[in-house]
C-alpha positions as CSV (number, residue, x, y, z in Angstrom):
1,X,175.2,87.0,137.4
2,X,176.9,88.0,140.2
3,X,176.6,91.5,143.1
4,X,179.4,92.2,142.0
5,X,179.2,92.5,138.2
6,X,180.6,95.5,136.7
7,X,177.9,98.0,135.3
8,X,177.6,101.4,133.6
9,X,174.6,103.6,134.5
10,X,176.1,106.7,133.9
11,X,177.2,107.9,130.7
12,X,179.0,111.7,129.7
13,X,180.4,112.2,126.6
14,X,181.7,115.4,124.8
15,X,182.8,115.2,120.7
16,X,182.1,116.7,117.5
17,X,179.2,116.0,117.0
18,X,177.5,117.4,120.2
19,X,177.3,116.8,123.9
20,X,175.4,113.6,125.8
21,X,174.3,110.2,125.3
22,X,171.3,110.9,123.8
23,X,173.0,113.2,121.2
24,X,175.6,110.8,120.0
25,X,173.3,107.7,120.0
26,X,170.5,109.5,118.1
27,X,173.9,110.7,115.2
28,X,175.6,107.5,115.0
29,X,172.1,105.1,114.8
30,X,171.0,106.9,112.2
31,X,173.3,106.3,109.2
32,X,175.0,108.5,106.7
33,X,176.6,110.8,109.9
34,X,179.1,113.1,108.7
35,X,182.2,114.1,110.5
36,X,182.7,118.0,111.9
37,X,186.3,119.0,111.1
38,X,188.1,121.8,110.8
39,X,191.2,121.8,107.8
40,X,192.0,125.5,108.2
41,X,193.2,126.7,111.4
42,X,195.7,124.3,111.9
43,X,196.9,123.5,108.1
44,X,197.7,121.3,106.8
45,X,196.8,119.6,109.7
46,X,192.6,118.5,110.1
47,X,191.1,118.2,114.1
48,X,187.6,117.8,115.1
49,X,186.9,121.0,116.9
50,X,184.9,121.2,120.4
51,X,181.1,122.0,119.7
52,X,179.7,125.2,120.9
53,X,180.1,124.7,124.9
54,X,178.1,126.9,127.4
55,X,180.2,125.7,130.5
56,X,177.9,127.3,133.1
57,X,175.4,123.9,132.7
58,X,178.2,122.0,134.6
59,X,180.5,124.3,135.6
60,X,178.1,127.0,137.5
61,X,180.8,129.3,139.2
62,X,182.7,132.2,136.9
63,X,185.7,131.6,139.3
64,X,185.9,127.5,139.0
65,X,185.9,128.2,135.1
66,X,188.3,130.9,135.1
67,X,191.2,129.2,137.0
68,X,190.7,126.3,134.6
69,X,191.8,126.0,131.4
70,X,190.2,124.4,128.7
71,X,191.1,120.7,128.7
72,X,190.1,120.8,132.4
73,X,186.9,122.4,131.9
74,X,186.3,119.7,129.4
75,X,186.8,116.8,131.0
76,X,184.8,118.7,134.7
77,X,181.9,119.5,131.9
78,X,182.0,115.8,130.6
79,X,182.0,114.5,134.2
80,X,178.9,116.3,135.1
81,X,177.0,115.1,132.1
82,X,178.2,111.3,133.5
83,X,176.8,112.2,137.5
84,X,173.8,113.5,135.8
85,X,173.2,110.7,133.6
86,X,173.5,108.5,136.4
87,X,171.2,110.1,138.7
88,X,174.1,110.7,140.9
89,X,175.0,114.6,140.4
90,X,172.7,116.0,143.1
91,X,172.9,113.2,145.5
92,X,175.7,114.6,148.0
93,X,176.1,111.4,150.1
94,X,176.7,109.3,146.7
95,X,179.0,111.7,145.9
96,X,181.1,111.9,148.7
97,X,181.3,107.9,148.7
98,X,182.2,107.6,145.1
99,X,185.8,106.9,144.0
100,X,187.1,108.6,141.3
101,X,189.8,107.2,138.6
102,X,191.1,109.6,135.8
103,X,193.4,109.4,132.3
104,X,195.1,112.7,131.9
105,X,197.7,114.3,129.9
106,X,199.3,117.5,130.8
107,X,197.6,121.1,131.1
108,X,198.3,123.2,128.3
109,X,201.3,125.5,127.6
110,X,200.5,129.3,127.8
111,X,202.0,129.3,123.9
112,X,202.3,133.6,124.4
113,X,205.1,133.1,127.2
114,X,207.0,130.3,124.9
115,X,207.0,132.9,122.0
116,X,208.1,136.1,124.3
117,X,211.1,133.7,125.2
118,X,211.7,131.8,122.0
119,X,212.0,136.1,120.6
120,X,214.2,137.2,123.8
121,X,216.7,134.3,123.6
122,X,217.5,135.7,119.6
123,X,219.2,138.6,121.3
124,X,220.6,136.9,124.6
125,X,223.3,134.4,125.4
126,X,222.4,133.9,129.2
127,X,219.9,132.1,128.2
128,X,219.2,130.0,131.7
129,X,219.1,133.6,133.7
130,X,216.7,134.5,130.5
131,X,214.2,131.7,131.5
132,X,214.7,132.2,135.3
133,X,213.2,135.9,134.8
134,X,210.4,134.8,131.9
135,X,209.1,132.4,134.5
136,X,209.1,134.8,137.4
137,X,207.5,137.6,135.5
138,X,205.5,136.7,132.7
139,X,203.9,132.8,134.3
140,X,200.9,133.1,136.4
141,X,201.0,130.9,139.6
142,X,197.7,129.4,138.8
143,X,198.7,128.4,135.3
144,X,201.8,126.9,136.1
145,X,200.0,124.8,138.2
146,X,197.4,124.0,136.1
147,X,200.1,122.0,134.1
148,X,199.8,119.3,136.7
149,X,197.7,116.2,135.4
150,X,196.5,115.5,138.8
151,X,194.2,119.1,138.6
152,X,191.3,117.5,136.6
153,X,190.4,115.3,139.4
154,X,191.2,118.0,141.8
155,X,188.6,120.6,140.4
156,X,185.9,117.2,139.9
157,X,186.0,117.2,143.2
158,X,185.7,120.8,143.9
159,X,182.8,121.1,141.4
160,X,181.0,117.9,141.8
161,X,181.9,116.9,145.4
162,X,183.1,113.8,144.2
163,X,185.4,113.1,147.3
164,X,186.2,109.6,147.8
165,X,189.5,108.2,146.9
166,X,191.6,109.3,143.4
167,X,193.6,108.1,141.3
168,X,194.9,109.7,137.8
169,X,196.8,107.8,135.0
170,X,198.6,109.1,132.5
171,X,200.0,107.7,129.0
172,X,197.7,108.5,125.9
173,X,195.2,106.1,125.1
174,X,197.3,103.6,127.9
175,X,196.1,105.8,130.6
176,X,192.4,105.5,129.4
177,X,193.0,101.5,129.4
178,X,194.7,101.6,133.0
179,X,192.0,103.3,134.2
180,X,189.0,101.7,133.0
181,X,190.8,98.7,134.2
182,X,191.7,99.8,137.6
183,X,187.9,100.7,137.9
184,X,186.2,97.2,136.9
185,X,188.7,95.7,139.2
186,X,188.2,97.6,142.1
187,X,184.6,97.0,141.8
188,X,184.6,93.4,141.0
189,X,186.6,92.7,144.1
190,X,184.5,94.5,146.3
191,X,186.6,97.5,147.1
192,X,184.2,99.8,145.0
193,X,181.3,100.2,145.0
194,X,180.9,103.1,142.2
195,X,183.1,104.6,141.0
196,X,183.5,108.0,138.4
197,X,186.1,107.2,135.3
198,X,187.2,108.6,132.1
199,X,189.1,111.4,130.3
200,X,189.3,114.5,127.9
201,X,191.3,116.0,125.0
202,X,191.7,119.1,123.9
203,X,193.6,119.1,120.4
204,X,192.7,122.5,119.5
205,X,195.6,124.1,120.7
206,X,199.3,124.3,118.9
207,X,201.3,122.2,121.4
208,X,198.9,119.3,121.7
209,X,199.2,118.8,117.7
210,X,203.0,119.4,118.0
211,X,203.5,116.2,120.0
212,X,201.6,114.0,117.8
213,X,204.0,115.6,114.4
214,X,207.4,115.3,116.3
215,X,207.0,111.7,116.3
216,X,205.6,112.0,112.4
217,X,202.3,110.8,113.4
218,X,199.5,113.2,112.0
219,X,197.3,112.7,108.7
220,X,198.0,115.3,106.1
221,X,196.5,116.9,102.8
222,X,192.6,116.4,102.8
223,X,190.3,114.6,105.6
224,X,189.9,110.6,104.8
225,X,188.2,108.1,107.3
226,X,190.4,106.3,109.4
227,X,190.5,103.3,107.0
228,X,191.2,104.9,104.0
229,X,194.4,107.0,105.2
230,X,197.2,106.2,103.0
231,X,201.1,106.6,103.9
232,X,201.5,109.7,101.6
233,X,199.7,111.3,103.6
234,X,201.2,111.8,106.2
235,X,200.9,109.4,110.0
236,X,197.7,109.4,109.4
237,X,196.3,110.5,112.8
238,X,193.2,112.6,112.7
239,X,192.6,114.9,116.6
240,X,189.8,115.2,118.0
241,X,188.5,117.7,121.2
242,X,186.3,115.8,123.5
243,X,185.7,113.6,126.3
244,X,184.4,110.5,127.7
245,X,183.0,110.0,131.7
246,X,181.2,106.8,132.5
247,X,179.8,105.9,136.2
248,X,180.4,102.0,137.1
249,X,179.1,100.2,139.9
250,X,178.2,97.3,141.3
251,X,175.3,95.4,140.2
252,X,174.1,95.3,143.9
253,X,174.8,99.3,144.3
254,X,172.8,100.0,140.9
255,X,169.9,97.6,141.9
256,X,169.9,99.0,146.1
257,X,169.4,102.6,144.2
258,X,166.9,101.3,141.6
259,X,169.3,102.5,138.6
260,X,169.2,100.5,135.4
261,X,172.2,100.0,133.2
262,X,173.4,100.2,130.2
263,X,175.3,97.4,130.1
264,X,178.0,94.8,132.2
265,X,181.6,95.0,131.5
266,X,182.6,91.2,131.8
267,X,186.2,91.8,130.9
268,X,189.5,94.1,130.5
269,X,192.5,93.3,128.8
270,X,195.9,95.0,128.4
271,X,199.3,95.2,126.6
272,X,202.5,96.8,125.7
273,X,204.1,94.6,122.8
274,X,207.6,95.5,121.3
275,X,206.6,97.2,118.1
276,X,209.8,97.3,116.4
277,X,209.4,93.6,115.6
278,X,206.8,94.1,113.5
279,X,204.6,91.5,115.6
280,X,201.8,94.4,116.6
281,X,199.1,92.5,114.9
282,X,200.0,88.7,116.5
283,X,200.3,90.9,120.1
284,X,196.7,92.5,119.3
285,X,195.6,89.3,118.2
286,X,196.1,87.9,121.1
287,X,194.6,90.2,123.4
288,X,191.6,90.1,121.7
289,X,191.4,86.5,122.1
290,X,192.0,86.5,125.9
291,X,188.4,88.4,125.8
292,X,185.8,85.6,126.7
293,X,184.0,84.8,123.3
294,X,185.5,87.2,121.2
295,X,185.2,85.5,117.5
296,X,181.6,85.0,118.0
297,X,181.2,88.9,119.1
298,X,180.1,90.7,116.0
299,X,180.0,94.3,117.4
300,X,183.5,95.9,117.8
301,X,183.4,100.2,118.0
302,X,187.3,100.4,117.2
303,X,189.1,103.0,118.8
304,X,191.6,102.7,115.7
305,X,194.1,105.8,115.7
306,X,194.4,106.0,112.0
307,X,198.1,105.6,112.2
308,X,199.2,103.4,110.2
309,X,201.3,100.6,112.0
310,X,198.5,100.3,115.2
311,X,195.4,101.0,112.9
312,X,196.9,98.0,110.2
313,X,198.1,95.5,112.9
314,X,194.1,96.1,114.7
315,X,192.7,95.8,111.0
316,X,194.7,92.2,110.4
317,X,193.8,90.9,114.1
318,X,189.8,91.5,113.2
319,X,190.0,90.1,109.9
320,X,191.9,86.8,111.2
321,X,190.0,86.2,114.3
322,X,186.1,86.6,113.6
323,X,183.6,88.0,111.5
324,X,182.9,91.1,112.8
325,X,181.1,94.6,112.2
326,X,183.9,97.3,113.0
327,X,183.2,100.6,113.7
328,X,186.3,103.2,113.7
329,X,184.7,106.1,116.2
330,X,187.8,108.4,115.2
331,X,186.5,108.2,111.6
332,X,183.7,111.0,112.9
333,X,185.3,112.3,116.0
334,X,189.3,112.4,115.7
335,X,191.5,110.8,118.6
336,X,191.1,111.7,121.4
337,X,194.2,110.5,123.3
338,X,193.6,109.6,127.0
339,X,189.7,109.6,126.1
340,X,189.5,107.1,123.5
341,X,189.0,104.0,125.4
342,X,186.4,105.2,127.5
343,X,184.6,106.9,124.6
344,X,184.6,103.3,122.8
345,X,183.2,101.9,125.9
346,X,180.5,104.7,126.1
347,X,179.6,103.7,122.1
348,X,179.2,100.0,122.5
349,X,177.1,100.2,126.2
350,X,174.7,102.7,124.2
351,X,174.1,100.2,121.3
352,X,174.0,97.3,124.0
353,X,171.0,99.3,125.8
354,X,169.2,99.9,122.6
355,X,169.6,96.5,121.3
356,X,171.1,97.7,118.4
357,X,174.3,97.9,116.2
358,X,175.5,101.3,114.4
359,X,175.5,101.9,110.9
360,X,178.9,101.7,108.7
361,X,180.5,104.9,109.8
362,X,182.6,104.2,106.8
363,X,180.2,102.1,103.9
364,X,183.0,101.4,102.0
365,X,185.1,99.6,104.4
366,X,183.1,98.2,107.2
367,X,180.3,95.6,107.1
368,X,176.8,96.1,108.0
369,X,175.3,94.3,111.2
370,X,173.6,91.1,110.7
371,X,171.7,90.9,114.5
372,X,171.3,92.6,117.7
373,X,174.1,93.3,119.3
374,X,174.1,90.9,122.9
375,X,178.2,91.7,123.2
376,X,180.1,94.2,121.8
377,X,184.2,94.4,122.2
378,X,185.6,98.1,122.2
379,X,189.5,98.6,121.2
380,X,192.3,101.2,121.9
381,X,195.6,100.1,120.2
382,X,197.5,103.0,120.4
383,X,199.0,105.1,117.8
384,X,202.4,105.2,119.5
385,X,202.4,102.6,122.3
386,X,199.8,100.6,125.0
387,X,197.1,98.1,123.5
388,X,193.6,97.8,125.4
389,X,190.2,95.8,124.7
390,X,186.7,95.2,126.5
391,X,184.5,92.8,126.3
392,X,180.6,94.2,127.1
393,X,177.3,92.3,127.1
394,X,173.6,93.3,127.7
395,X,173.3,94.1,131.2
């Protein structure tokens, strides 16, 4: 045990299924929890739509939610629930000390100015002096901006007063490895000592789903679990809205404030392997093994993708390396891009605290639990690119 161990006492999460720790934990423990999806407003294409949000419990002020779109009012709304959680929220010196690290995509695309254009250009040939007026005219300032990653730490800080230094990754589920990473570290060596970190997807919204299906990555035809997603299909990547805020410190910080944990995070690990070699499941193999006493951890909440390639290579690694109890989170609440490592994290710290595994999220392909849980390894191979694994134990 060390000052300087790495722990979560804060935990926000947004999904499907609801909003908070308590929510998700009291779902998932349970058994038999059914995904919430939605296979009609994007056809034939299924997501896992936001719940029923009343933004005003985190996000007080009209004007703060109005100059926001939704993806950042997501991930503001999911930090808040994490300073909350954490006892940190109201505390204004804490706040101003604490260091912030985000994984972000960017904004979304006002899709009503891309269709007045996409219409004009059938009847024009100038086509650049076409754009030049379009974006003078028809694009708000304040929107443009808003396509900058950077704004969802900005307006954290704005809400929340969170105001020490910031940092924002981005990459898919690489930024939410980065910055989980870059946080642990920072703390461990003493150059943190709490620190706000996480992420949030919004999928319900036509250019978010049309990056996944340029690269022929999204499920088709009728929702499956993530196991059970064949290649006629479809890529066989299920989206998902939400998000996923944890607050780390310091075991010294936690104890000086009287704030118990979760649980430790003893370990990070991170990769980029060549995937047109075929080799993805010897490269995820190995990262897994670099975690310290990963065969003998049962517990593994798999941030699997559902795309084939990742999700098959992850699938082979487990099965080789161990005798675990895997549970695929996107099974009940999609993928949620830059968010799906630190939602992972959040799942295994809850069933660390409650000394207690989840339920098969999907009986027909993963094992039931044989003990309580004392580690627990959370994944993020990524559908596309970027590999990422933590080890957590019982704080």
């Amino acid at each position: 045990m060390s000052a300087n161990d790495v722990v979560i006492t804060g935990i926000g999460l947004v999904s499907c299924l609801g909003e908070g720790a308590d929510t998700h934990w009291s779902i998932l423990s349970s058994g038999g929890a059914k995904p919430v999806y939605d296979a009609e407003r994007f056809a034939p294409y299924t997501i896992h739509p936001l719940p029923q949000m009343d933004w005003s419990q985190q996000i007080p002020k009209r004007g703060d939610q109005r100059q926001m779109e939704t993806w950042q009012r997501l991930g503001t709304y999911t930090a808040g629930l994490a300073l909350a959680d954490a006892g940190i929220k109201d505390d204004e010196a804490l706040c101003a000390s604490m260091d912030m690290v985000v994984a972000a995509g960017g904004g979304e695309r006002d899709v009503a100015v891309d269709e007045v254009i996409l219409e004009a250009s059938r009847a024009r040939n100038d086509h650049e002096l076409l754009l030049n007026e379009k974006l003078t005219t028809e694009l708000r300032p304040t929107l443009f901006l808003a396509q900058l990653s950077n704004l969802l730490a900005g307006n954290i800080s704005i809400v929340h007063k969170v105001t020490g230094s910031s940092r924002t990754f981005m990459g898919e589920e690489g930024a939410g490895v980065s910055a989980i990473e870059t946080a642990a570290a920072r703390i461990r060596s003493g150059q943190s000592t709490h620190v706000l970190v996480g992420g949030a997807f919004q999928t319900e919204h036509p250019d978010m789903l049309l990056g996944y299906e340029l690269g022929g990555h999204l499920h088709r035809k009728r929702w499956k679990s993530v196991w059970q997603r064949g290649a006629n299909d479809g890529g066989g990547v299920i989206t998902g809205s939400g998000g996923a805020f944890l607050v780390l410190e310091s075991r010294a910080h936690a104890e000086a404030r009287g704030r118990k944990a979760y649980a430790r995070i003893d370990a990070v690990a991170s990769g980029r392997a060549r995937r047109k070699d075929n080799h993805l499941a010897t490269a995820v193999a190995g990262l897994l093994r670099s975690l310290p006493d990963f065969a003998e951890t049962e517990l593994v909440i798999s941030g699997a993708s559902g795309a084939h390639a990742a999700t098959g290579a992850e699938r082979q690694a487990l099965r080789e390396h161990g005798n675990h109890a895997v549970r695929a989170c996107s099974t009940l609440t999609g993928h949620m891009k830059e968010a799906q490592f630190p939602f992972a994290i959040a799942l295994a710290a809850l069933a660390l605290s409650n000394k207690a595994a989840y339920p098969p999220f999907d009986a027909d392909n993963e094992a039931a639990a044989r003990a309580e849980p004392a580690r627990a390894v959370a994944t993020a191979i990524g559908y596309n690119r970027f590999e990422g694994a933590a080890v957590l134990a019982q704080a």
